[in-house]
C-alpha positions in Angstrom: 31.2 -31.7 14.8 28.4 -31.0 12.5 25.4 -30.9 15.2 27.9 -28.1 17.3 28.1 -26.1 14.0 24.7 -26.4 13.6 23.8 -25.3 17.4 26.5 -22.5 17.2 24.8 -21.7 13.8 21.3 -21.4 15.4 22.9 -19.2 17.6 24.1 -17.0 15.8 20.9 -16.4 14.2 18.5 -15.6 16.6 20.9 -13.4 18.2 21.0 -11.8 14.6 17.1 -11.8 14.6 16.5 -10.2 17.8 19.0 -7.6 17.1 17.5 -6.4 14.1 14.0 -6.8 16.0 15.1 -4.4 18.5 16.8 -2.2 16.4 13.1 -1.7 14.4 11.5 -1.1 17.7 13.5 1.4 18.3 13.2 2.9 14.8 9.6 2.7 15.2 9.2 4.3 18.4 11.8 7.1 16.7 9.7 7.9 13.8 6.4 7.0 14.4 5.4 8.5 17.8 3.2 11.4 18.4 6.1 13.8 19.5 7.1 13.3 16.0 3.9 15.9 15.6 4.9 18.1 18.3 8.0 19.6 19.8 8.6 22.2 22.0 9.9 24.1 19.2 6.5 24.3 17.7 6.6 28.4 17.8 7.0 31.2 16.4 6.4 31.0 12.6 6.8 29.4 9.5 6.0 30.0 6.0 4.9 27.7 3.7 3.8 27.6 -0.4 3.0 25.6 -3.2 2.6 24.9 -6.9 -1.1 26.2 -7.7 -2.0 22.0 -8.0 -1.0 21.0 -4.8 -2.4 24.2 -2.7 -5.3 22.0 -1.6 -3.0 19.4 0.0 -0.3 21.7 1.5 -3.4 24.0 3.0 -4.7 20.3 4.5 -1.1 19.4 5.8 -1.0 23.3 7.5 -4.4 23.1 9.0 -4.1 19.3 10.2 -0.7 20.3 12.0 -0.9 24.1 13.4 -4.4 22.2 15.1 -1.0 19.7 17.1 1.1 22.9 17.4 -1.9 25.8 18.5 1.4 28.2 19.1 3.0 28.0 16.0 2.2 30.3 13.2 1.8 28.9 9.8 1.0 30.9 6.8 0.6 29.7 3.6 1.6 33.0 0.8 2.1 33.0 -2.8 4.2 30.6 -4.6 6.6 33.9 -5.7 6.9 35.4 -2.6 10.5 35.8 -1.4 11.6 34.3 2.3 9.1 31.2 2.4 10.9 28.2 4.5 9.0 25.1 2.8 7.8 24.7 -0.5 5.9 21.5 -2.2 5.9 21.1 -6.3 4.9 18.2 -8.2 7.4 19.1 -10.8 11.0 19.9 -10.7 11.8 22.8 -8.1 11.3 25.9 -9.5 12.6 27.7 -6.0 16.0 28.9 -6.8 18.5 29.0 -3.9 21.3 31.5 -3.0 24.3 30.1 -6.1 22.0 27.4 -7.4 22.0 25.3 -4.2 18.2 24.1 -3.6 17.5 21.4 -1.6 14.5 18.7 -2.7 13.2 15.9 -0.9 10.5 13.4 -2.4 7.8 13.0 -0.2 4.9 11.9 -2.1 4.3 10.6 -5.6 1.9 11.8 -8.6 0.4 10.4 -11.9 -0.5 11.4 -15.2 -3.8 9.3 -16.1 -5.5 8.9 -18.8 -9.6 8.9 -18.5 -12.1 8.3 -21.0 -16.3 9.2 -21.2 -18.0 6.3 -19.9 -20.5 6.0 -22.3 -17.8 5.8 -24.9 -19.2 3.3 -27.9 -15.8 1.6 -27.4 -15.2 1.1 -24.0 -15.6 -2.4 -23.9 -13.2 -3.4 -26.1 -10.9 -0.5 -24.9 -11.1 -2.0 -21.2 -10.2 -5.7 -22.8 -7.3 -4.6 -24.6 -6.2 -1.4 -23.3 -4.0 1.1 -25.6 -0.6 1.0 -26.0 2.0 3.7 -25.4 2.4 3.6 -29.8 -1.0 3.7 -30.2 -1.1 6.8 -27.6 1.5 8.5 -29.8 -0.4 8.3 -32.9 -3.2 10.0 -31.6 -1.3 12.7 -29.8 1.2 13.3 -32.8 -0.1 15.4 -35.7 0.2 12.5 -38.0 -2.5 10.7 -39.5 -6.4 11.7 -38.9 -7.2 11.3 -35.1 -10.0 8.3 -35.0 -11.0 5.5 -32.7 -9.3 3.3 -35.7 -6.2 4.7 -35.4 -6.5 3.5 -31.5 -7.7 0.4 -32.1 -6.7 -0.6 -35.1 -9.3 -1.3 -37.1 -11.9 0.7 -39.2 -13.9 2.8 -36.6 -14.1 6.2 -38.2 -15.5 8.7 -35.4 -13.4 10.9 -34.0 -11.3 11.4 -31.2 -11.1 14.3 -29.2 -7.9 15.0 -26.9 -8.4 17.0 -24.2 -5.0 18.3 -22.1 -5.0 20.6 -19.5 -2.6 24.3 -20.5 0.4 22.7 -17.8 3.7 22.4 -19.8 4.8 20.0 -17.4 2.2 17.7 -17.8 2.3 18.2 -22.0 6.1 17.2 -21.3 5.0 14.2 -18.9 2.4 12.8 -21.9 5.2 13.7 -24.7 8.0 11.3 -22.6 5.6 8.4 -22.2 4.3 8.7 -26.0 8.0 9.2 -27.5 7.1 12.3 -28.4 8.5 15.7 -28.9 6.2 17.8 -26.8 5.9 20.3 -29.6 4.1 17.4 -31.8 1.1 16.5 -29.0 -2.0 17.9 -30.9 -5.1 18.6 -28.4 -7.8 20.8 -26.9 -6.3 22.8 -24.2 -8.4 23.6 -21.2 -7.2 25.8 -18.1 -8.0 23.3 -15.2 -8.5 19.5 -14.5 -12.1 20.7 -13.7 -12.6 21.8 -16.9 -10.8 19.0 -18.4 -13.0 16.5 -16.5 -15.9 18.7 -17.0 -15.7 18.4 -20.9 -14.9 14.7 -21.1 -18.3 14.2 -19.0 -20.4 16.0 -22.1 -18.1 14.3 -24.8 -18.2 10.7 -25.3 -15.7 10.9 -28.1 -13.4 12.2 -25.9 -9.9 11.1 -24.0 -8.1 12.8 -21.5 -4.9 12.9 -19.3 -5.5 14.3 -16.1 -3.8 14.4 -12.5 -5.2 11.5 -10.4 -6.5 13.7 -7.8 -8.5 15.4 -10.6 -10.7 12.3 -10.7 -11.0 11.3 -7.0 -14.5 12.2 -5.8 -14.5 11.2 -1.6 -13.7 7.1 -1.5 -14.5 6.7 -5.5 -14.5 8.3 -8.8 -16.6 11.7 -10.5 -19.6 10.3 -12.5 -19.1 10.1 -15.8 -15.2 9.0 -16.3 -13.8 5.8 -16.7 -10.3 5.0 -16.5 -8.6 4.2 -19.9 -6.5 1.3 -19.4 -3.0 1.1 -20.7 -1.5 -1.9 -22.7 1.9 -1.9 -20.8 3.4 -4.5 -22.9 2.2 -3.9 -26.0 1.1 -7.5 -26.3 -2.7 -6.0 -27.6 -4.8 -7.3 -24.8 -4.7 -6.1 -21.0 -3.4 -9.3 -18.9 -4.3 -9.7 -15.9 -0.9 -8.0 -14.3 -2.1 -4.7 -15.9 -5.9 -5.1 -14.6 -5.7 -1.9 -12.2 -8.3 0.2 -14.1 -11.0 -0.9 -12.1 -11.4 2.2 -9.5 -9.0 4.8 -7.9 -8.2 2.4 -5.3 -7.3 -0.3 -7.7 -4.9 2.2 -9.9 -3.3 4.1 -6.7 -2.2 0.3 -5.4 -1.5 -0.3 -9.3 1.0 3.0 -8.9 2.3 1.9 -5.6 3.7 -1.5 -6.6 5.1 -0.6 -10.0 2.4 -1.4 -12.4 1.5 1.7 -14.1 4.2 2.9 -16.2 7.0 5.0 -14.4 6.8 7.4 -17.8 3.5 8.6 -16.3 4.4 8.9 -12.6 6.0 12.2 -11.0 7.4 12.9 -7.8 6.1 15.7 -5.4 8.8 17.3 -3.7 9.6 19.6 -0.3 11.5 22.0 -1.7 14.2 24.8 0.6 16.6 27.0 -0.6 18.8 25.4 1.1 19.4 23.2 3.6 17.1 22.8 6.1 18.0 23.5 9.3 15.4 25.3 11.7 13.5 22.8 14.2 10.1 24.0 12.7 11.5 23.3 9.1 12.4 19.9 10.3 9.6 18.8 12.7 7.0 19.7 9.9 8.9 17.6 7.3 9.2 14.8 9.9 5.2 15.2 10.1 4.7 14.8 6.0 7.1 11.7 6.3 4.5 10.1 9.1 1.0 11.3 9.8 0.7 13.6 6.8 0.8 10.7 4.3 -2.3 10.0 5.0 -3.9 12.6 3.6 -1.8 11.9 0.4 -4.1 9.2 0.3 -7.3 11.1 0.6 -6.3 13.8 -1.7 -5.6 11.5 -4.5 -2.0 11.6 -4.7 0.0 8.6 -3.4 2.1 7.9 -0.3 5.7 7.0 -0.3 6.5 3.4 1.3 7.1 2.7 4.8 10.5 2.1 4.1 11.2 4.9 2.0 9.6 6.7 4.5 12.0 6.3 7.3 15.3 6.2 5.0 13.8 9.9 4.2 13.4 10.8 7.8 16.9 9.5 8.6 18.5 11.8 5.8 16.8 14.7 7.7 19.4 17.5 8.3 20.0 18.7 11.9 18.5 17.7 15.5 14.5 17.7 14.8 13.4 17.9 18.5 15.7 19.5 21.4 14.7 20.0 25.3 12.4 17.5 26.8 10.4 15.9 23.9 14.3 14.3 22.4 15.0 13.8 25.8 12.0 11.7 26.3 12.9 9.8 22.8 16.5 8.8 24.0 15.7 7.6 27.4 13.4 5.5 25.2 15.9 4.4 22.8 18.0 4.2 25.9 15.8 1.4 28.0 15.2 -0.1 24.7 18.8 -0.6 24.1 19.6 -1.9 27.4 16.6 -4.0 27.5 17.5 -5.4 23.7 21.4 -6.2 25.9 19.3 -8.3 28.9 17.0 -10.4 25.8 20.3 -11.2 23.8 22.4 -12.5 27.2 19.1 -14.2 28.2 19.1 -15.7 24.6 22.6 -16.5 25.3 22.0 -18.3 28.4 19.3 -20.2 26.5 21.1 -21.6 24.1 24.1 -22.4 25.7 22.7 -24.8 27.9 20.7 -26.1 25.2 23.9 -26.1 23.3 25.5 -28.4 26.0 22.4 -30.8 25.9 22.7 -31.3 22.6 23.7 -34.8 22.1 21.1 -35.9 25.0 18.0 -38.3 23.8 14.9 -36.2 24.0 11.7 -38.0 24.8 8.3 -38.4 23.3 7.1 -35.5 25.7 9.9 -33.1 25.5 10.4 -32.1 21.8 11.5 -28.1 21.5 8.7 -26.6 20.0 9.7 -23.6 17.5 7.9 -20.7 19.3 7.9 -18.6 16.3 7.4 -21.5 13.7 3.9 -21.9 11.4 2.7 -25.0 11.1 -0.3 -26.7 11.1 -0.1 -27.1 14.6 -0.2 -23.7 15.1 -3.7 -23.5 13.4 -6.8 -23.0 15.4 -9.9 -24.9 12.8 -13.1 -25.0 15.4 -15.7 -27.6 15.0 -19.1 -26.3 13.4 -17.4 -23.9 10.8 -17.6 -24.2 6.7 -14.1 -23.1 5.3 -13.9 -22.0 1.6 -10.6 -21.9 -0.6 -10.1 -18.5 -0.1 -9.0 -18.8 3.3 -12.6 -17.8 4.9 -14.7 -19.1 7.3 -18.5 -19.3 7.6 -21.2 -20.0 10.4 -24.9 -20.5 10.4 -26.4 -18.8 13.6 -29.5 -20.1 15.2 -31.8 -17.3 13.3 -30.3 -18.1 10.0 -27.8 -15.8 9.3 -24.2 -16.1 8.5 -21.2 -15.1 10.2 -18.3 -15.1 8.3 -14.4 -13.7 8.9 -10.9 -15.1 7.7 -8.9 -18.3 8.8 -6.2 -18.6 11.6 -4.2 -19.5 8.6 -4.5 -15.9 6.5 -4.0 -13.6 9.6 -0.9 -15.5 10.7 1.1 -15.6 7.3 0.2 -11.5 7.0 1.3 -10.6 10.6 -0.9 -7.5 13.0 -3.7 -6.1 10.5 -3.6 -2.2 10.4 -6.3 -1.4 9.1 -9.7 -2.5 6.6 -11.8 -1.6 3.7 -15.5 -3.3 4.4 -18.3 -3.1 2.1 -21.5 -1.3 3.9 -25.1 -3.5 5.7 -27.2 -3.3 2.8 -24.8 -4.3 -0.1 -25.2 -7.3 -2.0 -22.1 -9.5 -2.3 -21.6 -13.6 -4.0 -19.4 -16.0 -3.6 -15.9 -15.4 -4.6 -16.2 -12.0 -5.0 -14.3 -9.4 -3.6 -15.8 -8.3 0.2 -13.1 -6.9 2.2 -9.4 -5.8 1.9 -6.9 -6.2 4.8 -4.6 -3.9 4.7 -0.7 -4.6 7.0 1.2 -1.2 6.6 0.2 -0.1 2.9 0.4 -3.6 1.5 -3.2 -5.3 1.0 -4.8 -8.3 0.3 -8.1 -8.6 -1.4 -10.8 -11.1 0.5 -13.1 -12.8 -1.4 -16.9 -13.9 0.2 -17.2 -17.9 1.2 -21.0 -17.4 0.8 -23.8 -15.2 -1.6 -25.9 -12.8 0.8 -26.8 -9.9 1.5 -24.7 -8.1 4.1 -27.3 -6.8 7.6 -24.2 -6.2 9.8 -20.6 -4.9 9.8 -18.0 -5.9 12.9 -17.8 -2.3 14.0 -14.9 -2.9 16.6 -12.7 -3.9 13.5 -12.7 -0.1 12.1 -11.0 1.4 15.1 -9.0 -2.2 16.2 -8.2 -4.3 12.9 -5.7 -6.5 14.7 -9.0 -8.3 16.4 -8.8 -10.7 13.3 -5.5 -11.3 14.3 -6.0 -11.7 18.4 -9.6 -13.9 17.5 -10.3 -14.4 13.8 -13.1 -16.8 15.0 -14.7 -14.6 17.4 -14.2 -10.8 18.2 -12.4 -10.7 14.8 -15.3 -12.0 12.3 -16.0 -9.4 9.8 -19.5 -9.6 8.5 -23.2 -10.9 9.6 -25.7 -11.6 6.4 -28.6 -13.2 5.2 -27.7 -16.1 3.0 -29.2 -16.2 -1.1 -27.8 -19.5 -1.5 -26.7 -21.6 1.4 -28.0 -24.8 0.9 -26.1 -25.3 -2.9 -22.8 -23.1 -1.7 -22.1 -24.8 1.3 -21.5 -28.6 -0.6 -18.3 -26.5 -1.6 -17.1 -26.0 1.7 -15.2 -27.8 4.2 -15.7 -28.8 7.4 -12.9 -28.9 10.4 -11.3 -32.5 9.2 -11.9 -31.7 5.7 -10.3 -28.3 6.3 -7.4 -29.7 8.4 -6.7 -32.0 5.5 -6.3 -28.7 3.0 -4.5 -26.8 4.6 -1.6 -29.4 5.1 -1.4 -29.1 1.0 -1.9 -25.1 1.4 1.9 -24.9 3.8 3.4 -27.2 1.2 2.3 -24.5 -1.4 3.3 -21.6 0.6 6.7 -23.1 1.0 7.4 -23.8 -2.9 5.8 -20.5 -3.1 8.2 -18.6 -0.8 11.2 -20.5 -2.2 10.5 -18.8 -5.5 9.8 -15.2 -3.4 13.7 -15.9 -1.8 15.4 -16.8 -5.0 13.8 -14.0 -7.4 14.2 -11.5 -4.8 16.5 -10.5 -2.4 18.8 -13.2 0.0 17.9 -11.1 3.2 14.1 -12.5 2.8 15.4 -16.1 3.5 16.1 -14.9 7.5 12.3 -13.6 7.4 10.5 -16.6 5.7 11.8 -19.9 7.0 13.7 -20.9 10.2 16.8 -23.2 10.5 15.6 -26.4 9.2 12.8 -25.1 6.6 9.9 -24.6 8.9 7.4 -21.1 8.0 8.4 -18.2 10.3 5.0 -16.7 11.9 4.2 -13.3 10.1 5.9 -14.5 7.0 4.9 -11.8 4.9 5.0 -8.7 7.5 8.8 -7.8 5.9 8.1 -9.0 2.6 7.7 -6.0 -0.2 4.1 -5.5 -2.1 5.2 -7.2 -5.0 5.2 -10.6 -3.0 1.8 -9.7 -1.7 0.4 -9.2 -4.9 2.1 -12.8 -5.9 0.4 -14.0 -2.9 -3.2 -12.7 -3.7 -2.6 -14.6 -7.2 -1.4 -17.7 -6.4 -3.7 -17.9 -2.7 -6.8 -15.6 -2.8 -7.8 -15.5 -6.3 -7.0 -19.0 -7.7 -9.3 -20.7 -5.3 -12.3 -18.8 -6.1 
């Protein structure tokens, strides 16, 4: 009786699994197609405004999509202009609808930062033990003299000058994280973040809270500024949970996954006066949902989670596409549907007549194999490679130079690679420091380099086709070619393909404690997603899994075995 229950119990499951798989592939194709971009509705006209702060973006977002839609009319106008369909503000609406009945979505997230001179006499011991939301308040408040000892607690006399940009919203922002009444925040008032940043740069007594877009210079920060780190805790030293201060990349990830304090974050909102329910309205909030976060990203603002993303999309009023283009989604959905209905009987078939062969010896030569199982048998470790700790690989070409890339291991516990961050030929990188980031739908993992060298060639291929590291991590998918500095000493470190095979039996026994703890601190769903009947790794383990587990991972696998 208990080996049926068991079989019926497998059962059950996978037709559970690919139900839910089919039902994301549906979503997916749903939300994230191209016709989410166009429709035939894409005519006539819309009108669109923002807060003075987000101009920049919403003008980007317009441009970006009237070049999808060439017969559509878009025209940005004032922010107080009556009869505008769409509005963006960082702070709560200010539109007011018809009896008080605005509508607001959240569609992208903001933050409140604070930034320092870089040439500050402090800043080293500011970046090791950050400043605490009391200490903040002390400064800000109108009691006591404002002076680096009043930060940091101890006897440093010169003075500290407070910048703040005129934005009441922003004063009330600071006031709220400080414990503050916003009528006690003491500080030099500037008009812009330009100005704000502009003064900082000539002051190097000076602080700041600015808009994180107001610091984002291309892919890195204006010259000048440093980020002032913030003692979360309170503990008086900046632990390695609050180390985000490091570059706007580091901080916006830092804001994504919780981190920074929520105080200091603000939502940006699409903003109606009422509901929306015009099919240009809708398909252009459908766009900011999907391809319009990315230039969240680029504008220095941050992009809401994939998750979020599509719970948003589904909450959308009204049809968004009608005529041909929806017609083309549901005979989609449809085929999906009914080809989800053939997989699940075929499943069926399956496993009843393994069901009824149950109790039959199996042989030597016919185990079942879990197709969808990790194991070390499901590792590829090729002869003539050196493998480091961090789950990289390294080989010495005939001319000298190293090829290096991530192991089978790595790629198949993240799942499909969207897309990478590489350092540039020319750059200088050692061993165990940071050399690439993989990135699997917003949620990252920071690589560290198996070798010291200086980098002569980048895997082009990988910019426009990440998943290469997944399809042929020791081939098409290597990342890197460079000159080694320090080969002969580094590489005693390594391991070769038994050594290596050895490991990486201890690294699955890890993973599994590791995900154990992931299950039973989180959420019970993630059991289905980690580990198959009978404890084995399911492939992709962390695809599902939500940022903070990455971030677990990347401490406990990538930077532990530097």
């Amino acid at each position: 009786m208990n080996s049926n229950f068991k079989a019926m119990k497998k059962i059950v499951l996978v037709l559970i699994g690919a139900a839910m798989i089919f039902q994301s592939q549906a979503g997916n194709i749903s939300y994230t197609s191209g016709d989410l971009q166009k429709s035939p509705a894409a005519k006539g006209s819309l009108t669109i405004t923002s807060t003075p702060d987000l101009q920049q973006l919403t003008t980007k977002w317009i441009s970006d999509y009237a070049a999808i839609n060439p017969k559509l009319k878009i025209s940005f106008v004032g922010q107080n202009e009556p009869g505008t369909d769409l509005a963006f503000e960082s702070n709560d609406p200010g539109i007011k609808a018809k009896e008080g009945s605005a509508w607001k979505m959240v569609i992208g997230r903001d933050a409140i930062i604070p930034v320092i001179n870089s040439a500050n006499p402090y800043l080293a011991e500011i970046n090791a033990r950050g400043v605490s939301a009391e200490e903040f308040s002390k400064i800000l408040s109108n009691q006591g003299t404002q002076i680096w000892g009043t930060l940091l607690n101890g006897n440093e006399n010169l003075p500290v000058n407070v910048y703040l940009v005129s934005d009441e919203s922003i004063k009330s922002t600071i006031a709220n994280f400080a414990g503050l009444d916003p009528a006690l925040v003491k500080a030099i008032n500037v008009a812009t973040g330009a100005e704000l940043i502009a003064a900082i740069q000539k002051d190097p007594n000076a602080i700041g809270f600015c808009k994180l877009a107001d610091i984002a210079s291309g892919n890195g920060m204006v010259s000048g500024i440093s980020l002032l780190p913030i003692d979360k805790n309170a503990n008086g030293k900046l632990d390695y949970i609050e180390k985000i201060y490091g570059n706007v990349d580091e901080i916006s990830r830092g804001i994504w996954i919780g981190k920074y304090p929520q105080a200091l974050c603000r939502n940006i909102y699409a903003v109606a006066s009422a509901n929306p329910t015009e099919d240009n309205q809708i398909a252009f909030l459908r766009y900011v949902l999907t391809a319009g976060q990315d230039l969240l990203e680029t504008t220095g603002y941050n992009s809401l989670a994939n998750s979020e993303r599509l719970s948003k999309i589904d909450r959308l009023p009204g049809a968004f596409m009608k005529g041909q283009t929806s017609d083309k989604v549901n005979v989609i959905q449809l085929i999906i549907t009914l080809l989800a209905g053939l997989a699940i009987l075929a499943a069926m078939i399956v496993l009843i007549i393994r069901y009824r062969r149950i109790n039959k010896p199996i042989g030597p030569d016919t185990d079942p194999k879990h197709l969808h199982g990790l194991n070390e048998k499901s590792l590829s470790a090729p002869k003539g490679l050196f493998f480091d700790k961090t789950h990289t690989w390294a080989f010495m070409e005939k001319d000298g130079t190293l090829k290096i890339g991530i192991d089978d291991f790595l790629q198949h516990v993240t799942g499909q690679i969207t897309s990478i961050k590489m350092k540039k030929p020319g750059d200088t990188v050692k061993k165990g420091e940071p050399v690439m980031t993989v990135i699997q739908s917003g949620k990252r993992l920071t690589i560290s380099s198996p070798a010291s060298g200086i980098i002569i060639a980048d895997n082009a291929n990988l910019f426009s086709n990440a998943s290469l590291i997944n399809s042929s991590p020791y081939e098409d998918g290597w990342i890197y070619r460079m000159e080694p500095t320090n080969w002969i000493r580094e590489n005693q470190f390594l391991f070769m393909a038994e050594k290596y095979t050895e490991w990486i039996h201890n690294e699955f026994t890890r993973l599994k404690d590791f995900l154990a703890k992931a299950i039973q601190t989180g959420s019970p769903e993630y059991a289905f997603i980690t580990l198959q009947d009978g404890g084995e790794i399911n492939d992709n383990v962390l695809e599902n899994l939500p940022p903070e587990v990455w971030e677990d991972f990347q401490t406990n696998f990538i930077d532990t075995s530097k």
